[in-house]
C-alpha positions as CSV (number, residue, x, y, z in Angstrom):
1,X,-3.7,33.3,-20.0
2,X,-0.5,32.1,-18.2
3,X,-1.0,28.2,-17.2
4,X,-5.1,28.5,-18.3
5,X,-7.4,26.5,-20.5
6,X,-10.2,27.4,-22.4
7,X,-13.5,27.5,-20.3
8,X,-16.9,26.1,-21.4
9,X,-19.5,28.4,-21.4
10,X,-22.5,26.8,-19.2
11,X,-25.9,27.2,-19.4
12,X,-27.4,30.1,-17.5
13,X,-30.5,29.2,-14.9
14,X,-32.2,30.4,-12.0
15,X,-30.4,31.2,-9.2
16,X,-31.7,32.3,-5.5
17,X,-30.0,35.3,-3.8
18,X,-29.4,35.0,0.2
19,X,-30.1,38.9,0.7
20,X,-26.9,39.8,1.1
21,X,-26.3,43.9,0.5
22,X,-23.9,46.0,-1.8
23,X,-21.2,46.3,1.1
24,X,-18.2,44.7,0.2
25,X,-14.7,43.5,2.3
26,X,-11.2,45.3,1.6
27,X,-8.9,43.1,-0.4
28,X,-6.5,41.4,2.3
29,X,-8.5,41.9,5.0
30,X,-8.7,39.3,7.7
31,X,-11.2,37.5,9.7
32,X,-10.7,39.5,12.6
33,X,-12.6,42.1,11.5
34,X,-15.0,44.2,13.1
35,X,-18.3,41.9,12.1
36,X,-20.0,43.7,9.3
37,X,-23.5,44.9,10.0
38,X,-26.6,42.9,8.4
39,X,-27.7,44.4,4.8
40,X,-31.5,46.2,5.2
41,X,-31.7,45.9,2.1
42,X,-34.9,43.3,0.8
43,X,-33.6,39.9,-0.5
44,X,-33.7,39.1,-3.9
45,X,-35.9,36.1,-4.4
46,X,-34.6,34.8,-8.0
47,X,-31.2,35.9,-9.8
48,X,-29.9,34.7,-13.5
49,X,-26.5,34.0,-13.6
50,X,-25.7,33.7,-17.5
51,X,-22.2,32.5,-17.3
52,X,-21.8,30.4,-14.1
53,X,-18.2,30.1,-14.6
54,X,-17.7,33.0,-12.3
55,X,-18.9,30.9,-9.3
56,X,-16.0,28.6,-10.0
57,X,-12.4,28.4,-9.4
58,X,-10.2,29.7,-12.0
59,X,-7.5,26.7,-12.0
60,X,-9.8,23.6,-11.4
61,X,-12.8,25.4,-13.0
62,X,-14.9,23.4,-9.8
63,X,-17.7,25.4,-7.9
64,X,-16.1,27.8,-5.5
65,X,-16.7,27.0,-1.5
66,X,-15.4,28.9,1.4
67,X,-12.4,29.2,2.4
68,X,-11.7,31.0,-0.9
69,X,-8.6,33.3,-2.3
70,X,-7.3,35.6,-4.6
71,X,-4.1,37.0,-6.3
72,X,-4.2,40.4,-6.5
73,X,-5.6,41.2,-9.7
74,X,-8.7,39.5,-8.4
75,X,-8.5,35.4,-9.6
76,X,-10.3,33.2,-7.2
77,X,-9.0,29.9,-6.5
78,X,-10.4,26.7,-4.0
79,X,-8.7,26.0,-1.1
80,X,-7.3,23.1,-2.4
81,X,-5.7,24.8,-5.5
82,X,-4.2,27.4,-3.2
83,X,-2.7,25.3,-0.8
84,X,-1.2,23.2,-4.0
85,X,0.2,26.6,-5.2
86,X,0.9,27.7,-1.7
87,X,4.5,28.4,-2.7
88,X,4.2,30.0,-6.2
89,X,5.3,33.5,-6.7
90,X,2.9,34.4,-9.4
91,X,-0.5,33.7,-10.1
92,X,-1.2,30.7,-12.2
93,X,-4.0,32.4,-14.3
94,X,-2.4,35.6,-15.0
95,X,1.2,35.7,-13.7
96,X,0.9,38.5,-11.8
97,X,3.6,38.2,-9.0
98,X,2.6,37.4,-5.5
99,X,4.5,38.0,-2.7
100,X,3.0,36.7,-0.1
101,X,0.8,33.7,-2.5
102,X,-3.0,34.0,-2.6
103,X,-4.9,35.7,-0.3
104,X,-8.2,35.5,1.7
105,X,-11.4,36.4,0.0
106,X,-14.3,36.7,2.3
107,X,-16.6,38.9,0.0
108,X,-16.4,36.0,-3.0
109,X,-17.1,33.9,0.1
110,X,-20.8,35.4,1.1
111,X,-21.8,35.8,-2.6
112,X,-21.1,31.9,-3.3
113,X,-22.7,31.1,0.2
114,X,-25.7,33.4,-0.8
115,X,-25.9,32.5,-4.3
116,X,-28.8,28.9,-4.0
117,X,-30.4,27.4,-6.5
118,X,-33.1,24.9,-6.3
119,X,-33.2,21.1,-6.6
120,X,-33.8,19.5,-9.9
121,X,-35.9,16.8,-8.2
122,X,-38.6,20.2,-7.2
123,X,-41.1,18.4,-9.5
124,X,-41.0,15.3,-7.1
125,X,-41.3,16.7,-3.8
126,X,-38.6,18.2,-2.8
127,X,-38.5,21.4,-2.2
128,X,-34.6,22.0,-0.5
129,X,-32.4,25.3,-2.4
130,X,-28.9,24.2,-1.4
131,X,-25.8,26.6,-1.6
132,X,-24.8,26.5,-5.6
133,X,-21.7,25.1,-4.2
134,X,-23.0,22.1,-3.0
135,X,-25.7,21.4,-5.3
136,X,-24.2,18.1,-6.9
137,X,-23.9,16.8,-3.2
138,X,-27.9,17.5,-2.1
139,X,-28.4,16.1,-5.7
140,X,-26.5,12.6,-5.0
141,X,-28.4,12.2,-1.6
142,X,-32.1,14.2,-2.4
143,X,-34.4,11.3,-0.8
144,X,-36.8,13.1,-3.7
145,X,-34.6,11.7,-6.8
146,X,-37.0,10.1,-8.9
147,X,-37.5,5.8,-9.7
148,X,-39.3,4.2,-12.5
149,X,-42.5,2.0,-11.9
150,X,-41.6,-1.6,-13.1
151,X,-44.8,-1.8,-14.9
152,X,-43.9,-2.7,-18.6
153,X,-46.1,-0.3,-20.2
154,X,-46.1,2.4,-17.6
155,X,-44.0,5.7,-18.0
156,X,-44.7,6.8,-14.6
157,X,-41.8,8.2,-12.6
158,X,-41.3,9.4,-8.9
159,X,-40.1,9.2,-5.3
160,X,-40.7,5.9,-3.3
161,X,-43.0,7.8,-1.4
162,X,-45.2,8.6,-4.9
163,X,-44.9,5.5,-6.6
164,X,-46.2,3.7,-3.8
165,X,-49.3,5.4,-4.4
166,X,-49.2,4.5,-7.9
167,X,-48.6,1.1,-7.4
168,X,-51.8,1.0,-5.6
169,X,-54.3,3.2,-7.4
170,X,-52.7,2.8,-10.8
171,X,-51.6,-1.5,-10.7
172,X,-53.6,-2.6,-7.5
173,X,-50.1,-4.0,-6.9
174,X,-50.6,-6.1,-3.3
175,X,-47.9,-4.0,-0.1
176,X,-46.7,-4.6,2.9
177,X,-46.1,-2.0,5.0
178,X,-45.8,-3.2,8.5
179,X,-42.4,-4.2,9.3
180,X,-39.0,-2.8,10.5
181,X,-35.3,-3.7,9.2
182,X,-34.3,-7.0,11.0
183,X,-37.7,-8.3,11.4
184,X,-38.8,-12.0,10.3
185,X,-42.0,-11.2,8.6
186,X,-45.0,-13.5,7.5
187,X,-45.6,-12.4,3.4
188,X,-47.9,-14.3,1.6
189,X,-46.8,-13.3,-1.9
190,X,-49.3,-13.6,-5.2
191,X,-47.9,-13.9,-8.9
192,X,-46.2,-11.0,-10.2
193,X,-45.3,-7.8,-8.5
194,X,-45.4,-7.5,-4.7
195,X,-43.8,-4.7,-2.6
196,X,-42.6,-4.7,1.0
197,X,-41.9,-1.1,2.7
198,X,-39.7,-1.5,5.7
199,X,-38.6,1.1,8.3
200,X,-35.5,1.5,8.7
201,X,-34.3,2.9,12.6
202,X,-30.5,3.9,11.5
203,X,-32.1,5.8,8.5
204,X,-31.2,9.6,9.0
205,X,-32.9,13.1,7.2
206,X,-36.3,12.4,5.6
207,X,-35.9,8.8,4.3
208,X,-36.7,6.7,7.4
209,X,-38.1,3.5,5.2
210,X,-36.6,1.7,2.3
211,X,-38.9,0.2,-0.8
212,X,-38.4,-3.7,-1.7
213,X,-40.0,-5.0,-5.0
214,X,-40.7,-8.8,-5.0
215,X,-41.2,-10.7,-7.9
216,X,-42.8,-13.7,-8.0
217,X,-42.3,-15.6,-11.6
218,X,-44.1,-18.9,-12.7
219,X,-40.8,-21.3,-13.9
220,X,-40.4,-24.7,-15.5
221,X,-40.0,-26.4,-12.1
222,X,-41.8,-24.0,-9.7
223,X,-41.9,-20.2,-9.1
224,X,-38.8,-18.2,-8.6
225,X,-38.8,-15.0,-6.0
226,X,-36.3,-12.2,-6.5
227,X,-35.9,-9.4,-4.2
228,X,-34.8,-5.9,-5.0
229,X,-34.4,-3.1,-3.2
230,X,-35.6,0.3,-5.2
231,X,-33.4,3.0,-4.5
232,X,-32.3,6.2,-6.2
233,X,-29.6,7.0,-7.3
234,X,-28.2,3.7,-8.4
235,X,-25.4,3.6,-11.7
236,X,-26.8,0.8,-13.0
237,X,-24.4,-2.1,-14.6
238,X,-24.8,-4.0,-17.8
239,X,-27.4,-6.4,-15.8
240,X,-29.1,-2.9,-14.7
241,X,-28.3,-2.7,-11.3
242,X,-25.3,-2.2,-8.5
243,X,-24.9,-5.1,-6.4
244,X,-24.5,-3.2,-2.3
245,X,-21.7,-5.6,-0.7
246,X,-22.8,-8.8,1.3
247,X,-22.5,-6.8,4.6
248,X,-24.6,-4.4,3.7
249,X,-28.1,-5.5,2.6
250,X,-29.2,-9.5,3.3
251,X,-32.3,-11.1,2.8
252,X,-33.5,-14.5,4.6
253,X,-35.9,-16.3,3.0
254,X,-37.5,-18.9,4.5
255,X,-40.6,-21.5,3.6
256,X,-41.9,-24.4,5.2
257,X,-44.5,-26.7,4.2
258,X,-46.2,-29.7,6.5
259,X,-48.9,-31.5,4.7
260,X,-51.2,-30.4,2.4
261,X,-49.2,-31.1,-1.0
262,X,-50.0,-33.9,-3.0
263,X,-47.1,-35.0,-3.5
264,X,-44.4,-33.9,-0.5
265,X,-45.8,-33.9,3.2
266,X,-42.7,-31.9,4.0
267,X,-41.0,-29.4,3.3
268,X,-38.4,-26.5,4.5
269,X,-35.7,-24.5,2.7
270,X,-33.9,-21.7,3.8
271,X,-31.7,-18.9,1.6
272,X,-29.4,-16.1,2.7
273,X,-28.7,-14.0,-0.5
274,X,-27.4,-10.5,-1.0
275,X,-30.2,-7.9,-2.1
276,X,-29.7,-5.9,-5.1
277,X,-30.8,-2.3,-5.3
278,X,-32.2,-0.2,-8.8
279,X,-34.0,2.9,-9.4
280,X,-35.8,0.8,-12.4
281,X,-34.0,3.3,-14.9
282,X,-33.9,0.7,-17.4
283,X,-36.5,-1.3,-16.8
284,X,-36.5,-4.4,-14.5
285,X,-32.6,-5.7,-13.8
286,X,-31.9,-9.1,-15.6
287,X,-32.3,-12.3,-13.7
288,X,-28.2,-12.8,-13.3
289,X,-28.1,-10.0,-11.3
290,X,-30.9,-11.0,-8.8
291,X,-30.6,-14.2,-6.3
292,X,-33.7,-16.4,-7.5
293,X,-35.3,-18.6,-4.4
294,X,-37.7,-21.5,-6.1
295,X,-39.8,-22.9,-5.0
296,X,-41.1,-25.9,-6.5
297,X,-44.5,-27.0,-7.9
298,X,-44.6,-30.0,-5.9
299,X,-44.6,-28.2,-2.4
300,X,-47.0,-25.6,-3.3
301,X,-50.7,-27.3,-2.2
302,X,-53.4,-27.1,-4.3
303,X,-55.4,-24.3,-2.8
304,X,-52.3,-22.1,-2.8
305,X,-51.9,-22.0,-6.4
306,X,-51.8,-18.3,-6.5
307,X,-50.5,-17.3,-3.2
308,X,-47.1,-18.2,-1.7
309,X,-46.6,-17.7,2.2
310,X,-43.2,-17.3,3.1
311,X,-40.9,-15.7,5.9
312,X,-38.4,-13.2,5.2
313,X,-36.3,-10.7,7.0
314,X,-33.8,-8.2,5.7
315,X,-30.6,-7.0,7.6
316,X,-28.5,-3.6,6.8
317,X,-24.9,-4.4,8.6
């Protein structure tokens, strides 16, 4: 094959047809067409595709979206490999020569828009069958995409929605759920794992609140509070988790103390600190990648040994 590589064979799965008929489109025909008439015939609810490399482009080997084109042997290419080759005068897989360069393909074009298969993340809710051509991009934003529970020995796994269930029936995990982005909210926070759901007004689709995890953990000096934000589809770093620039997600933290301490009568500190996001992958994120806000054992009283009250509000610039 002229200009061609070797092709890996990929695993055959389920496929949905669209219901689209037998008829087909004259090679080099053009858009202005008559419209063709809708297939009667019944639509196919489940194909198998064994060898999906014929869904993709023959140069870039990527999964074929309209527009598409052809030589005239029959190669498909993208759009952005034919407009790269715009000016060949043979085709790149086979060399047949092309006068006029590739050509419009509208019948590969309602077979790959009819051709669906369903989301990976079906088990966790979601129950969306995108085009097979843009598959990877409902799989990077499914809302559905699975997290881990933090729990140490717990293998459960699911959407925010799911494991906020779990953390309640399963953990008896204390959560707050009444409070909007941008809000300065009251949380009295025990030892250990405490969870914060927040809705979000500029959220868009079927994600309209975001999941914050935090961790209260006894210290030398006092107890330190970290804040994360569990999110899926995170590419965790070496400290297992992606850091979201400081415009985008902040947390202010704020406590303040008047009497009741043995020791200090009064007390106020204040932190604005950049939240870091995980989908718990790997486990809970090490403490370098996590701001840690202490608070001392001195300015804790003694009947709120277990419970810390503090403010906090969270911004998304």
């Amino acid at each position: 094959m002229a200009g061609g590589r070797e092709r890996k064979r990929k695993s055959s799965g389920p496929l949905h047809g669209g219901g689209f008929g037998s008829g087909g489109v004259e090679k080099g025909a053009s858009s202005s067409m008559a419209p063709r008439r809708k297939s009667t015939a019944a639509a196919v609810p489940v194909l198998m595709v064994p060898d999906t490399d014929s869904l993709d482009c023959d140069i870039c080997y990527l999964p074929l979206k309209p527009p598409i084109f052809q030589c005239a042997v029959g190669h498909v290419v993208c759009s952005m490999c034919a407009d790269t080759l715009k000016d060949a005068r043979a085709c790149h897989v086979c060399g047949v020569a092309m006068a006029g360069g590739y050509r419009r393909c509208h019948a590969m074009e309602r077979v790959v828009d009819a051709v669906r298969t369903p989301c990976p993340h079906a088990p966790y809710g979601c129950d969306a069958v995108p085009a097979y051509h843009s598959r990877e991009d409902h799989f990077r934003a499914c809302p559905h995409a699975p997290c881990r529970c933090p729990g140490e020995s717990c293998g459960f796994m699911g959407s925010t929605t799911a494991l906020l269930k779990h953390f309640a029936a399963a953990h008896g995990w204390p959560c707050t759920t009444k409070g909007r982005v941008g809000e300065m909210l009251s949380i009295r926070l025990r030892d250990g794992f405490n969870f914060l759901v927040l809705k979000n007004p500029h959220a868009a689709g079927s994600a309209p609140c975001l999941l914050f995890l935090l961790n209260v953990a006894q210290e030398r000096l006092g107890r330190a509070i970290s804040v994360l934000c569990i999110r899926p589809h995170v590419a965790t770093t070496a400290s297992g988790v992606v850091e979201e620039p400081l415009s985008s997600m902040q947390c202010e933290m704020v406590l303040s103390r008047s009497g009741g301490g043995s020791l200090c009568r009064c007390h106020y500190q204040m932190s604005d600190f950049q939240v870091a996001r995980t989908d718990l992958a790997n486990g809970m994120p090490s403490r370098d990648g996590c701001f840690q806000f202490v608070v001392p054992h001195t300015v804790v009283g003694d009947d709120d040994q277990d419970r810390i009250e503090v403010k906090a509000r969270i911004v998304i610039n």
